[in-house]
KOLMAR-604861 format. One line per field, with one value per residue: residue in one letter; x, y, z of N, C-alpha, C, O, CB in turn; residue number from 1. Coordinates in steps of 0.1 Angstrom, whole numbers, plus 5000, padded with zeros to 4 digits. Glycine has a CB too. Layout:
% residues N
residuo = (A, ...) $
npx = (X, ...) $
npy = (Y, ...) $
npz = (Z, ...) $
capx = (X, ...) $
capy = (Y, ...) $
capz = (Z, ...) $
cpx = (X, ...) $
cpy = (Y, ...) $
cpz = (Z, ...) $
opx = (X, ...) $
opy = (Y, ...) $
opz = (Z, ...) $
cbpx = (X, ...) $
cbpy = (Y, ...) $
cbpz = (Z, ...) $
num = (NUM, ...) $
END
This chain:
% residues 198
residuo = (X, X, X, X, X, X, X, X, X, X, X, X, X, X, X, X, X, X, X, X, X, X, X, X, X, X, X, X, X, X, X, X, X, X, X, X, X, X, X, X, X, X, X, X, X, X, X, X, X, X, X, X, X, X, X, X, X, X, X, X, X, X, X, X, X, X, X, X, X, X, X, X, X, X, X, X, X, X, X, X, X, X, X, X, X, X, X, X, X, X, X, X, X, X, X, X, X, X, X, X, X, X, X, X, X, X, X, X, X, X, X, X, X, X, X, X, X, X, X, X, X, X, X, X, X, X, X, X, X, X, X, X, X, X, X, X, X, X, X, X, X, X, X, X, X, X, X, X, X, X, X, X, X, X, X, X, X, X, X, X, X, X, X, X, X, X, X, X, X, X, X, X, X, X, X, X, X, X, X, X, X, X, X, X, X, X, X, X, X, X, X, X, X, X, X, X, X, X) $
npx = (6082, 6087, 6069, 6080, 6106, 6091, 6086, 6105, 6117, 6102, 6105, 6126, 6129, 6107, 6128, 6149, 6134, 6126, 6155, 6159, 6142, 6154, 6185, 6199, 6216, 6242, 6248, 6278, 6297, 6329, 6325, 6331, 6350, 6379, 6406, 6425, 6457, 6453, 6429, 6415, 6433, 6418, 6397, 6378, 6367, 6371, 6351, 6359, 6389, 6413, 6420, 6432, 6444, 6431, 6405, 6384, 6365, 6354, 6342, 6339, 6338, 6354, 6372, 6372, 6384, 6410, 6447, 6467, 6475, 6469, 6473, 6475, 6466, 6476, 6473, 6473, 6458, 6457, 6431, 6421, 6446, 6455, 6439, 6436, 6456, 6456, 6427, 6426, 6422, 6427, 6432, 6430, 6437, 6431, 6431, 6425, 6428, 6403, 6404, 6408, 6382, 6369, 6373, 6385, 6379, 6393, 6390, 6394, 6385, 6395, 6383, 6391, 6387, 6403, 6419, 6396, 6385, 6365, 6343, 6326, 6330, 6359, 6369, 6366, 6378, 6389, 6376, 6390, 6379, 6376, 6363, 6358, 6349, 6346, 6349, 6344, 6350, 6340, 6341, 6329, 6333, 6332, 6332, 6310, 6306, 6331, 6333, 6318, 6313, 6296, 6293, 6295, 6286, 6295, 6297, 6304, 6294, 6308, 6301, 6314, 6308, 6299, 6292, 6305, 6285, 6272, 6250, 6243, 6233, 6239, 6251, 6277, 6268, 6262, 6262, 6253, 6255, 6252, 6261, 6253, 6272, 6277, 6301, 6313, 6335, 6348, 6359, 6388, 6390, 6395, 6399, 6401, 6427, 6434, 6435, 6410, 6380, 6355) $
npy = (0360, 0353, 0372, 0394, 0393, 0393, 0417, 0437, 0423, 0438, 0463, 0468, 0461, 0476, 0504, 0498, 0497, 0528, 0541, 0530, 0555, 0578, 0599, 0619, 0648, 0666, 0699, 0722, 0699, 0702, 0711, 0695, 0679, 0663, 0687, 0685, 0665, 0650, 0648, 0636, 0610, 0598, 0594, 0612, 0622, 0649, 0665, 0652, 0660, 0674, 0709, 0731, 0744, 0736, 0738, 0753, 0743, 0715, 0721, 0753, 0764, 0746, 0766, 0780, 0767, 0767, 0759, 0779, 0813, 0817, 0808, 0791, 0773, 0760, 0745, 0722, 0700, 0671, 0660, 0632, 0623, 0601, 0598, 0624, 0646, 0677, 0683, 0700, 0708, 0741, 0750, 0776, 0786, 0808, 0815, 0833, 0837, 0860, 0862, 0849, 0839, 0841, 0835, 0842, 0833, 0829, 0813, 0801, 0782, 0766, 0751, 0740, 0726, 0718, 0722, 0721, 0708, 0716, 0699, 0691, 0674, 0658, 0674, 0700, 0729, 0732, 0744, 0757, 0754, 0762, 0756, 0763, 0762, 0785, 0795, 0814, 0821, 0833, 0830, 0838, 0820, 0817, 0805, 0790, 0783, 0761, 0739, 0740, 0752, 0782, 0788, 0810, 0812, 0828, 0822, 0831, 0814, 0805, 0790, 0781, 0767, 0766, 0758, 0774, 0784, 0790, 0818, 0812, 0824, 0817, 0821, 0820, 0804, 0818, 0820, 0823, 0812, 0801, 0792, 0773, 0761, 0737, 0731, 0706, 0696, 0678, 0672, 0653, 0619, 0589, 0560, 0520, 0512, 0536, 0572, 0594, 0617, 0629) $
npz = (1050, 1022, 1011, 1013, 1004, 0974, 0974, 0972, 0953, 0933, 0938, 0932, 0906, 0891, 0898, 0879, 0853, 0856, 0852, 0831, 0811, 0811, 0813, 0840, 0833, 0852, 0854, 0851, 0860, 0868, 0890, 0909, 0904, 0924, 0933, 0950, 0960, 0977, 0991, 0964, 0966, 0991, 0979, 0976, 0996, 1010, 1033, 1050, 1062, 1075, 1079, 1053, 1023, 1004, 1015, 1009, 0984, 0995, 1021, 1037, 1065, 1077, 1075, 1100, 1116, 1112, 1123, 1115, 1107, 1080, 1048, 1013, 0984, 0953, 0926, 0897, 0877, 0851, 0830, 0823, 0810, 0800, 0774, 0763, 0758, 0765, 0785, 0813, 0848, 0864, 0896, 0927, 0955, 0986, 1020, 1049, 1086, 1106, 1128, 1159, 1159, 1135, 1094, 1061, 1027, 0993, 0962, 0929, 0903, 0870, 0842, 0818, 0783, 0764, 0731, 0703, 0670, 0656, 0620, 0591, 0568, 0555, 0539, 0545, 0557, 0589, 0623, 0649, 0685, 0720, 0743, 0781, 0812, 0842, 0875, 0903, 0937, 0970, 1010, 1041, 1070, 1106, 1139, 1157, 1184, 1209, 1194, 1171, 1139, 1113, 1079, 1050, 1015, 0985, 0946, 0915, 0884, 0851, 0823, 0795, 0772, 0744, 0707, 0683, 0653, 0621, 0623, 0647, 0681, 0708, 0740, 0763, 0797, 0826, 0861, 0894, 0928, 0961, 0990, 1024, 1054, 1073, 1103, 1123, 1153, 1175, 1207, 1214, 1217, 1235, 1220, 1211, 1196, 1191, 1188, 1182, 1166, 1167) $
capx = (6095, 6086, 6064, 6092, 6113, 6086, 6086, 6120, 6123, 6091, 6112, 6144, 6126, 6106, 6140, 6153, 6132, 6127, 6168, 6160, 6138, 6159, 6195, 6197, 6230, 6244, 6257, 6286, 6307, 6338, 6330, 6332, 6365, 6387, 6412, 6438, 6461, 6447, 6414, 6412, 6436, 6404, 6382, 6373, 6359, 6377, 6350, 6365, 6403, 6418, 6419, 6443, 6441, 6418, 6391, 6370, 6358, 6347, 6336, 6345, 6331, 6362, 6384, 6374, 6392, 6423, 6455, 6476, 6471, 6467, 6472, 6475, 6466, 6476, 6471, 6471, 6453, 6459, 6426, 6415, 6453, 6459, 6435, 6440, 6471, 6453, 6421, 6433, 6418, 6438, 6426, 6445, 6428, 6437, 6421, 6432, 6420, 6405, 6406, 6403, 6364, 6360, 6377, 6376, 6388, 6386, 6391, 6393, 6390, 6391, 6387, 6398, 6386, 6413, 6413, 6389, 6384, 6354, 6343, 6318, 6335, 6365, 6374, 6365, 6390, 6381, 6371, 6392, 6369, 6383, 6355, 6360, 6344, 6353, 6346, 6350, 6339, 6342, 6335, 6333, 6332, 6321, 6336, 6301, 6314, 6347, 6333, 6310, 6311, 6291, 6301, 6284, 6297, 6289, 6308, 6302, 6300, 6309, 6302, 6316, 6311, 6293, 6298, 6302, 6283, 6266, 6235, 6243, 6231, 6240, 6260, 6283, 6260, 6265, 6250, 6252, 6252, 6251, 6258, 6254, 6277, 6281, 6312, 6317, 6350, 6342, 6372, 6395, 6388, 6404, 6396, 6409, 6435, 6435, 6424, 6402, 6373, 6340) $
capy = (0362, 0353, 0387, 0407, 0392, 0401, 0434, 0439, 0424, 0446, 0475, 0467, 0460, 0495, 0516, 0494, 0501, 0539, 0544, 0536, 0561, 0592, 0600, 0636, 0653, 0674, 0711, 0723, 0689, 0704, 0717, 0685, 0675, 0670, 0694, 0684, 0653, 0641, 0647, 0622, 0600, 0594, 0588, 0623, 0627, 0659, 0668, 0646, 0661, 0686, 0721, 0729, 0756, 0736, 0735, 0759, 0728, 0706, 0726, 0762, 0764, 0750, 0772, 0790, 0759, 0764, 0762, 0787, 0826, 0818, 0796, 0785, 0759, 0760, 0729, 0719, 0688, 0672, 0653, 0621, 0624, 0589, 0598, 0635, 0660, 0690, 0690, 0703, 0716, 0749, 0755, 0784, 0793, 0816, 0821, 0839, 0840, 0874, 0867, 0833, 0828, 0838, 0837, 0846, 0824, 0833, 0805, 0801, 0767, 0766, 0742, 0737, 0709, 0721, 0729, 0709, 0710, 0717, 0700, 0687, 0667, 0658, 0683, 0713, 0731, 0726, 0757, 0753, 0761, 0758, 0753, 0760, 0768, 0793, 0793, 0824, 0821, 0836, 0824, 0838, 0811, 0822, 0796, 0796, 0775, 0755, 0730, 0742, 0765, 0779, 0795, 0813, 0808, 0829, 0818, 0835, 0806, 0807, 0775, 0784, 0754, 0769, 0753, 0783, 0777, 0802, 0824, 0808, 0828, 0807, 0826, 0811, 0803, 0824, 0822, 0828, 0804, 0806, 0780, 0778, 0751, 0739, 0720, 0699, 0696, 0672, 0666, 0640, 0603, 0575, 0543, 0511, 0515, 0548, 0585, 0600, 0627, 0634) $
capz = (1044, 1011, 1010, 1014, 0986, 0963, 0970, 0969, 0937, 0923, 0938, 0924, 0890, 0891, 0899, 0867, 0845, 0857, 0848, 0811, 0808, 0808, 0819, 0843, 0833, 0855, 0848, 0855, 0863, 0869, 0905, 0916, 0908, 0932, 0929, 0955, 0959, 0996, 0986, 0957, 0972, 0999, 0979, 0978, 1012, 1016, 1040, 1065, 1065, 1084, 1073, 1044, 1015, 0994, 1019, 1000, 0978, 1005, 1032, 1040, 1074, 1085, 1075, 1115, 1131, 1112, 1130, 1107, 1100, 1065, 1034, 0997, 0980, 0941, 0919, 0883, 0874, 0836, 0835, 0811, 0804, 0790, 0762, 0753, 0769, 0768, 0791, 0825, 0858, 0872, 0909, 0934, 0967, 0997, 1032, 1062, 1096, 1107, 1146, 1166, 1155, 1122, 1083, 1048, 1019, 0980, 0949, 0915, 0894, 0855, 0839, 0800, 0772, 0754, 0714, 0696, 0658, 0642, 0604, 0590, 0558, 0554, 0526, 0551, 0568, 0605, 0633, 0664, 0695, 0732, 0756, 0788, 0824, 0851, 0893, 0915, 0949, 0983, 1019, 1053, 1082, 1118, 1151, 1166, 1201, 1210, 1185, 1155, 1128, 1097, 1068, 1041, 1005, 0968, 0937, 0902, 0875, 0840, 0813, 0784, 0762, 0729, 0695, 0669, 0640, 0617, 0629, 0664, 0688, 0720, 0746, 0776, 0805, 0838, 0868, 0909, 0933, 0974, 0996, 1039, 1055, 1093, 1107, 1138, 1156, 1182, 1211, 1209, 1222, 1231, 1213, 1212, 1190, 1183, 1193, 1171, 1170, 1155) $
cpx = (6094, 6076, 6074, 6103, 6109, 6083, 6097, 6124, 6115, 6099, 6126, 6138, 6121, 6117, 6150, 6147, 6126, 6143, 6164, 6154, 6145, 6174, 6197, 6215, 6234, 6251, 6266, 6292, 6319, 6342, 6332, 6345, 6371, 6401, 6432, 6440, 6454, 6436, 6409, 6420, 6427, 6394, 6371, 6359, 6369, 6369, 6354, 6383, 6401, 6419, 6434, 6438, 6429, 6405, 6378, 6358, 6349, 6336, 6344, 6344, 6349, 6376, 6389, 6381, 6410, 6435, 6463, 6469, 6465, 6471, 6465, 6477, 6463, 6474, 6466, 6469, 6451, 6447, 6426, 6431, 6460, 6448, 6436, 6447, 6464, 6437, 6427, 6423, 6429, 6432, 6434, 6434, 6436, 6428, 6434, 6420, 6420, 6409, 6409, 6393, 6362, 6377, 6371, 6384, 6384, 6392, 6389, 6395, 6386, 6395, 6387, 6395, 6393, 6408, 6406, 6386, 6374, 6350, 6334, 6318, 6347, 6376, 6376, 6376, 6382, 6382, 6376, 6381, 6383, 6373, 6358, 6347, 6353, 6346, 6352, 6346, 6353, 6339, 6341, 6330, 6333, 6324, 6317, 6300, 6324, 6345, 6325, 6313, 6303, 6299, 6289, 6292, 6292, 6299, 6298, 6306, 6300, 6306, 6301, 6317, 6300, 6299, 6294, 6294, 6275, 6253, 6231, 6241, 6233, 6254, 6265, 6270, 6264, 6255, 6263, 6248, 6256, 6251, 6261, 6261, 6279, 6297, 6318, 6328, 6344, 6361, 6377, 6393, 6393, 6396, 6406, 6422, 6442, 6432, 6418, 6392, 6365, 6342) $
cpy = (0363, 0366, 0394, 0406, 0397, 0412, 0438, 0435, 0435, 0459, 0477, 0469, 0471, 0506, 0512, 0502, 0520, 0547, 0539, 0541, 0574, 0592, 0616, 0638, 0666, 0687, 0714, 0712, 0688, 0707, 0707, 0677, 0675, 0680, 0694, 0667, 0645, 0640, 0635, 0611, 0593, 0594, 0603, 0627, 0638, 0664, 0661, 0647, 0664, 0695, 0723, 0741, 0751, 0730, 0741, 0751, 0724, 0713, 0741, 0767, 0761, 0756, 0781, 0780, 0758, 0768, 0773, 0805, 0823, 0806, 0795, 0776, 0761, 0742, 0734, 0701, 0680, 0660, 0645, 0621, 0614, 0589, 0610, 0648, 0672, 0697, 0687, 0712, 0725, 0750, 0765, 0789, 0803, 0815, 0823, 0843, 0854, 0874, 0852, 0825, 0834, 0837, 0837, 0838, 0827, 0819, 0813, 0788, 0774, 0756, 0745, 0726, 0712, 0724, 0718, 0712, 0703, 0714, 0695, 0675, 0668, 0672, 0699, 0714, 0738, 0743, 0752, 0765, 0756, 0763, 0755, 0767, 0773, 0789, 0805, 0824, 0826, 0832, 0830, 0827, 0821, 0810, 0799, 0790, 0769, 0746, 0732, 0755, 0762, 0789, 0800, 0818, 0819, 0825, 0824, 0817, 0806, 0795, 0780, 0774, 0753, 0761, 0762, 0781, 0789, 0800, 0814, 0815, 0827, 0815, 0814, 0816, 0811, 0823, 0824, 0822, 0809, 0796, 0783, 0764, 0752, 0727, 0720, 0695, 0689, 0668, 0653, 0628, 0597, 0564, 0537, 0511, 0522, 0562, 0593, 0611, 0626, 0647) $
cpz = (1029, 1005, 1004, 1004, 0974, 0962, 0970, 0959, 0929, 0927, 0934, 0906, 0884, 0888, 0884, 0857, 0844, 0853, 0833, 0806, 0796, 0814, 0825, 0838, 0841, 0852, 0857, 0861, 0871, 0882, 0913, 0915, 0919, 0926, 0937, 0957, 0973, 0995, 0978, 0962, 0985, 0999, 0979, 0984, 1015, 1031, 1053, 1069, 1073, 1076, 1066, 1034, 1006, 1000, 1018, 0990, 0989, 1017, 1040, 1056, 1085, 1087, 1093, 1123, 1125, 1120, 1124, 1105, 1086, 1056, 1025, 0994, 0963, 0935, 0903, 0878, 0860, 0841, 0820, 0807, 0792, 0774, 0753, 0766, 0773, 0779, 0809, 0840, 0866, 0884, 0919, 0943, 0977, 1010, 1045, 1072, 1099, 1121, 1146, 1162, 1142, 1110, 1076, 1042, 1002, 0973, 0938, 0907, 0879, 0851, 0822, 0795, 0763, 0738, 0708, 0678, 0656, 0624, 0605, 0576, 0558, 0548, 0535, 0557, 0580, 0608, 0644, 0674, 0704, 0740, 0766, 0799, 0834, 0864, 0897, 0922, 0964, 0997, 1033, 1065, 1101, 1132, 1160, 1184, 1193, 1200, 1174, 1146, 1118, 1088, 1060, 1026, 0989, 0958, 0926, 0890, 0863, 0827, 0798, 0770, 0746, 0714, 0683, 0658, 0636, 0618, 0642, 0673, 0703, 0726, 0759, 0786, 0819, 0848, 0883, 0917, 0954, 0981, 1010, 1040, 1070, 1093, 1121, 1140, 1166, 1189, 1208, 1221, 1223, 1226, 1215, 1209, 1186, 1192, 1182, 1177, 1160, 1147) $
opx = (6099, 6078, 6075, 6108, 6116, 6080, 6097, 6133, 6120, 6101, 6133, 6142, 6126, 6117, 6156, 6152, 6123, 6142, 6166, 6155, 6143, 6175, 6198, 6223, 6228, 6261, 6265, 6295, 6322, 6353, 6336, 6350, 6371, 6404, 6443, 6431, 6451, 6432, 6401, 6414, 6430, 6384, 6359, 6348, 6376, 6377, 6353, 6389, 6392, 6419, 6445, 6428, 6420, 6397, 6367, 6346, 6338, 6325, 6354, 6352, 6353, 6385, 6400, 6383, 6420, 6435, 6467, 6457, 6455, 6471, 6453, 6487, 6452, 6474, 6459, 6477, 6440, 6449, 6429, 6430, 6465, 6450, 6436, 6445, 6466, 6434, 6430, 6419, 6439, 6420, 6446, 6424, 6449, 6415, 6444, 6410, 6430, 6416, 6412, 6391, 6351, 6388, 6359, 6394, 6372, 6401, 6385, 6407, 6377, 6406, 6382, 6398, 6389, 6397, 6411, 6384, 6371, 6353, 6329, 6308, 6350, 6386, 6385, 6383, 6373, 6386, 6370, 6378, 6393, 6374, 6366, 6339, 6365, 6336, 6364, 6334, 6365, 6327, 6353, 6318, 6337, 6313, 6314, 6294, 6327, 6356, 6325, 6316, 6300, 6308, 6278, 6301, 6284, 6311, 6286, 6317, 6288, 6317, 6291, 6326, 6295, 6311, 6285, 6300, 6271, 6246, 6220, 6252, 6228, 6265, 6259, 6263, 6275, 6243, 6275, 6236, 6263, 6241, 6270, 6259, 6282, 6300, 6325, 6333, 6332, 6371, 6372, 6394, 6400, 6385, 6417, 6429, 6451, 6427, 6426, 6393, 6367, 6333) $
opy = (0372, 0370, 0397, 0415, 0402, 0418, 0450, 0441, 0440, 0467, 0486, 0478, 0476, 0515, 0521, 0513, 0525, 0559, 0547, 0538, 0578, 0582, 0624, 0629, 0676, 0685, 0710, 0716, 0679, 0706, 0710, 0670, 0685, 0678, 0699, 0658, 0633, 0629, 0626, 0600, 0582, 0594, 0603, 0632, 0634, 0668, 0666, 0639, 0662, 0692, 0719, 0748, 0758, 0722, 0739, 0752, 0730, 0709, 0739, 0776, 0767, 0753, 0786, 0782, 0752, 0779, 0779, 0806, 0830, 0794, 0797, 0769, 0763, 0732, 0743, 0692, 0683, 0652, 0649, 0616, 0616, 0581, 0610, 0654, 0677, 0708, 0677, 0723, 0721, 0749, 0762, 0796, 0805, 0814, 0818, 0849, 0861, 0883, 0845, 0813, 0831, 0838, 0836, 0834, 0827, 0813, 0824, 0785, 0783, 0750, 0755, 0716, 0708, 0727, 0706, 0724, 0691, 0722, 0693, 0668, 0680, 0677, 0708, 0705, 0747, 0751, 0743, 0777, 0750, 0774, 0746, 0776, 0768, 0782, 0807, 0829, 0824, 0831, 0830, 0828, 0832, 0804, 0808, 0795, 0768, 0743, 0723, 0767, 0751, 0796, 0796, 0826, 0814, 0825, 0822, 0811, 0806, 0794, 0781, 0774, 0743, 0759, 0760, 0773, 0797, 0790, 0810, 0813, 0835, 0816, 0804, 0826, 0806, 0824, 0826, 0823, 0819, 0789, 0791, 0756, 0762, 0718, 0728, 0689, 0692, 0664, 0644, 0630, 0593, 0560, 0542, 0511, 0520, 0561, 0597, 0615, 0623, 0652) $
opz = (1023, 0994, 0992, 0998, 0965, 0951, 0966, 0953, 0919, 0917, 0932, 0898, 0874, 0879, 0879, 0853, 0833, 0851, 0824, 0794, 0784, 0822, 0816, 0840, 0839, 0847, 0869, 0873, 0879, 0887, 0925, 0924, 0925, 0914, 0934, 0957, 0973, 0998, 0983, 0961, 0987, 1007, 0982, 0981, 1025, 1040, 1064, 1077, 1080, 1064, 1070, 1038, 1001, 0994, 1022, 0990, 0991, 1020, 1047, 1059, 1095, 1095, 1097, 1135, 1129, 1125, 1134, 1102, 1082, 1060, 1025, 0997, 0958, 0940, 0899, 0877, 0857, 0851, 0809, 0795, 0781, 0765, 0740, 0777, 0784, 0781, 0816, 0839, 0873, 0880, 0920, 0940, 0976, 1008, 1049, 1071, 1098, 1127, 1137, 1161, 1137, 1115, 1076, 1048, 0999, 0981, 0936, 0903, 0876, 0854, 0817, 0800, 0752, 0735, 0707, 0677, 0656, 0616, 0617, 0574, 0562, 0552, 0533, 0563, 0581, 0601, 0650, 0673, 0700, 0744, 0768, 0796, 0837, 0864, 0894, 0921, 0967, 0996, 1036, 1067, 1101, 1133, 1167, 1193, 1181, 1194, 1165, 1150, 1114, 1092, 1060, 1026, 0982, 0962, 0927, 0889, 0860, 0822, 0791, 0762, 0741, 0711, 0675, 0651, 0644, 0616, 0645, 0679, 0711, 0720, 0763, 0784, 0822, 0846, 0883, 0917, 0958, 0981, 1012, 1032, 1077, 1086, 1127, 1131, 1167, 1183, 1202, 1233, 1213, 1232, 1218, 1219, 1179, 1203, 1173, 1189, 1148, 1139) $
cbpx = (6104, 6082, 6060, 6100, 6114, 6077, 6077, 6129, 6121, 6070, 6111, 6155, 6116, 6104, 6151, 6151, 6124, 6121, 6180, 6159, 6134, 6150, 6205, 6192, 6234, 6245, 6248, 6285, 6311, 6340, 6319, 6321, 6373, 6393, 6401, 6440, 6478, 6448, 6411, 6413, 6449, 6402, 6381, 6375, 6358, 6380, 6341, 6360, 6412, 6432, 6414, 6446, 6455, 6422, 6391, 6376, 6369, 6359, 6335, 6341, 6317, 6360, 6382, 6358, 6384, 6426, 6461, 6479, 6484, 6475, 6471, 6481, 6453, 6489, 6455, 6485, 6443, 6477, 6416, 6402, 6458, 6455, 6423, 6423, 6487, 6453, 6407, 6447, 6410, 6443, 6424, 6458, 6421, 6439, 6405, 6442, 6424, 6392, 6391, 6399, 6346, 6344, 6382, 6374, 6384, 6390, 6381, 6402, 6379, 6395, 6379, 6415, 6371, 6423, 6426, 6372, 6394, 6354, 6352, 6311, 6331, 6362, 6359, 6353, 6403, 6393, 6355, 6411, 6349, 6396, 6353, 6372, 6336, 6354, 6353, 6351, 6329, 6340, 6335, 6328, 6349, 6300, 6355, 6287, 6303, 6352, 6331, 6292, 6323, 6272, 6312, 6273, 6296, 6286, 6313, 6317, 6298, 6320, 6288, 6324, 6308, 6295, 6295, 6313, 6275, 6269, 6221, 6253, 6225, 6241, 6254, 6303, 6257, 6268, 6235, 6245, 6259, 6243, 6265, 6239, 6287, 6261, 6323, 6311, 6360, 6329, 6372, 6413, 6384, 6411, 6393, 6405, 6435, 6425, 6432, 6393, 6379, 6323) $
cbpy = (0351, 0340, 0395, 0408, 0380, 0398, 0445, 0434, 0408, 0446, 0478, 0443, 0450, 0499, 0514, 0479, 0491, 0540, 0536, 0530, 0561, 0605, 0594, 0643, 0657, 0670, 0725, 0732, 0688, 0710, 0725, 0678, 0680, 0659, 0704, 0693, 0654, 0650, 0659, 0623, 0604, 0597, 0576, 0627, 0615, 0669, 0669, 0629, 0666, 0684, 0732, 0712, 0763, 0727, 0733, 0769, 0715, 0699, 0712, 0772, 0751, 0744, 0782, 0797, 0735, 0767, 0752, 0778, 0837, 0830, 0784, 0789, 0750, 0768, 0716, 0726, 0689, 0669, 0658, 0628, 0627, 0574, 0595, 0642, 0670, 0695, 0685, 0714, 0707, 0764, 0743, 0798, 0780, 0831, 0808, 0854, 0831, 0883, 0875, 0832, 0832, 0855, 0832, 0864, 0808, 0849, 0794, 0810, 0748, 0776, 0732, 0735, 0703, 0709, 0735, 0706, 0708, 0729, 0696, 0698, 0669, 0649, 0683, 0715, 0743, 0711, 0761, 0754, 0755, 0763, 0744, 0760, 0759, 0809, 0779, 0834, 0798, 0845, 0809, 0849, 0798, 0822, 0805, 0795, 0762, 0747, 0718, 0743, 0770, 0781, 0784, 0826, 0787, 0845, 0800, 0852, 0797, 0811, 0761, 0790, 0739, 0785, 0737, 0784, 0761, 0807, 0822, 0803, 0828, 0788, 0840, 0817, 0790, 0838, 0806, 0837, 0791, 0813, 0768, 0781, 0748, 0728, 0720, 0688, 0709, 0661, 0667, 0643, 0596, 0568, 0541, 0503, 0512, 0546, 0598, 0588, 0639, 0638) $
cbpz = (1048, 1008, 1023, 1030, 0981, 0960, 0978, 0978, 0928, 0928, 0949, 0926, 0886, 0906, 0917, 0864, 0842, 0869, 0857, 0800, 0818, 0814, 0811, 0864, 0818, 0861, 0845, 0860, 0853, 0861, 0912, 0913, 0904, 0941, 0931, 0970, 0958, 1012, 0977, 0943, 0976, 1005, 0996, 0967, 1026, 1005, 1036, 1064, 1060, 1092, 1085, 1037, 1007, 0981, 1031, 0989, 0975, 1011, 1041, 1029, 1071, 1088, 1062, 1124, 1134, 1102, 1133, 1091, 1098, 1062, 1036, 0989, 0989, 0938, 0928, 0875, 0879, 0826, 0844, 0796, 0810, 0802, 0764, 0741, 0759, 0752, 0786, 0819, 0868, 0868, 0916, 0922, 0976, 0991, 1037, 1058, 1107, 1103, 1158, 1180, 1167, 1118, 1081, 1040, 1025, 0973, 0948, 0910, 0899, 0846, 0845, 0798, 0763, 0755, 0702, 0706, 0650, 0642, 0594, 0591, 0546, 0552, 0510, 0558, 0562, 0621, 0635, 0668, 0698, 0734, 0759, 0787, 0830, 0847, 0903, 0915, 0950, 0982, 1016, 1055, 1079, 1111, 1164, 1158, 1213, 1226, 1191, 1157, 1122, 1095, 1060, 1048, 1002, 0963, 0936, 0900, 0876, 0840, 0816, 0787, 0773, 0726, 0692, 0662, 0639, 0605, 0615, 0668, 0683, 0715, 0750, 0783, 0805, 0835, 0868, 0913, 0923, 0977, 0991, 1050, 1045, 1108, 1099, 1140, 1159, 1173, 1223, 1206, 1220, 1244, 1197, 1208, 1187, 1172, 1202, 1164, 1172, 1164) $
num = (1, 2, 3, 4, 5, 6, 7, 8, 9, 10, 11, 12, 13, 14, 15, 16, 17, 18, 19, 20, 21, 22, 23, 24, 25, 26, 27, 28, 29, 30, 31, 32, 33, 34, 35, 36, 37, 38, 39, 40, 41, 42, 43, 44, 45, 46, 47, 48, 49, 50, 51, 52, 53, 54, 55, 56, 57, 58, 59, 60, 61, 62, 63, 64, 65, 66, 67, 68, 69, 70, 71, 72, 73, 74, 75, 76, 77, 78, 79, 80, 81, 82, 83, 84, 85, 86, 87, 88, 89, 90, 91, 92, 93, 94, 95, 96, 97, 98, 99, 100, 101, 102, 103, 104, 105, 106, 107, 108, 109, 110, 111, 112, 113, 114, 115, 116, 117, 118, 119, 120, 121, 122, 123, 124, 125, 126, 127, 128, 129, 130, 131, 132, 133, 134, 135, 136, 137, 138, 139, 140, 141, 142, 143, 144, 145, 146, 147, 148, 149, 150, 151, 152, 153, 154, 155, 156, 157, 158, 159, 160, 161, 162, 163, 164, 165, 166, 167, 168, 169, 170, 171, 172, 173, 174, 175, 176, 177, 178, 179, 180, 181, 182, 183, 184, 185, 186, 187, 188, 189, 190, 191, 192, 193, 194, 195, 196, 197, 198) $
END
């Protein structure tokens, strides 16, 4: 027993001092927001709702179990607001079933760091910039039996967060991303207290 403490502290103490090395930052941030009220109200496990307009985020896959022809899911998100009004996430999705087993679904998030002023001394008169990043993405989903589906996703992304300065050469960042996604519908159960489903 006493083994096994010591390597659990040498492995705790390791993973310590490997975090003050370096810190990774991730790019693009913003895709990860949630974007709808139910979503972050849970802790933003959206992958575990029910199907709704802003299930392009989470998991597009199951847009082939939705009950509805169709749906939209708009949202405007004022974020950090308690410290500055103006940075905001817009989000506005769509998808429509083509048959029983499959759909298409398009997005759009932007996000905004609102106007920021540029100086460098007091005395200077500042450079407003306005930073921001874009999202465009598409997804077809596919019922492949009574309980699974996949999906297959592209989004165009934009990060536009340059800081002007002369003989700056530094363009907004663009790229192309592709993502495959499965999702399980699993019938409904009784439990103790409850009926639920995988």
């Amino acid at each position: 027993m006493k083994k096994i403490c010591v390597l659990l502290l040498l492995a705790a103490s390791f993973k310590g001092f490997a975090q003050d090395e370096r810190v990774i930052t991730t790019a693009v941030p913003f895709l990860r927001i949630a974007a709808d009220a139910r979503s972050s109200a849970i802790g933003d496990i959206g992958v575990a709702s029910s199907v709704d307009g802003f299930s392009q985020q989470w998991n597009p896959a199951k847009f082939a179990f939705a009950e509805r022809k169709m749906g939209i899911g708009i949202s405007y998100t004022p974020y950090l607001e308690s410290l500055i009004t103006d940075i905001a996430l817009l989000n506005g999705s769509y998808f429509n079933k083509i048959n029983d087993q499959s759909a298409f679904a398009v997005s759009i998030r932007y996000f905004t760091l609102g106007e920021i002023e540029l100086r460098n001394s007091f005395e200077e008169i500042g450079t407003l910039v306005k930073p921001n990043e874009l999202s465009i993405d598409g997804s077809y989903s596919l019922k492949l039996s009574d309980q699974f589906s996949m999906s297959v996703a592209g989004r165009f992304i934009s990060s536009n967060l340059e800081i002007p300065q002369l003989g700056n050469a530094v363009q907004s960042g663009k790229t192309f991303s592709v993502d495959i996604s499965g999702y399980y519908y699993g019938r409904e159960r009784a439990y103790d207290n409850f009926d639920g489903r995988w």
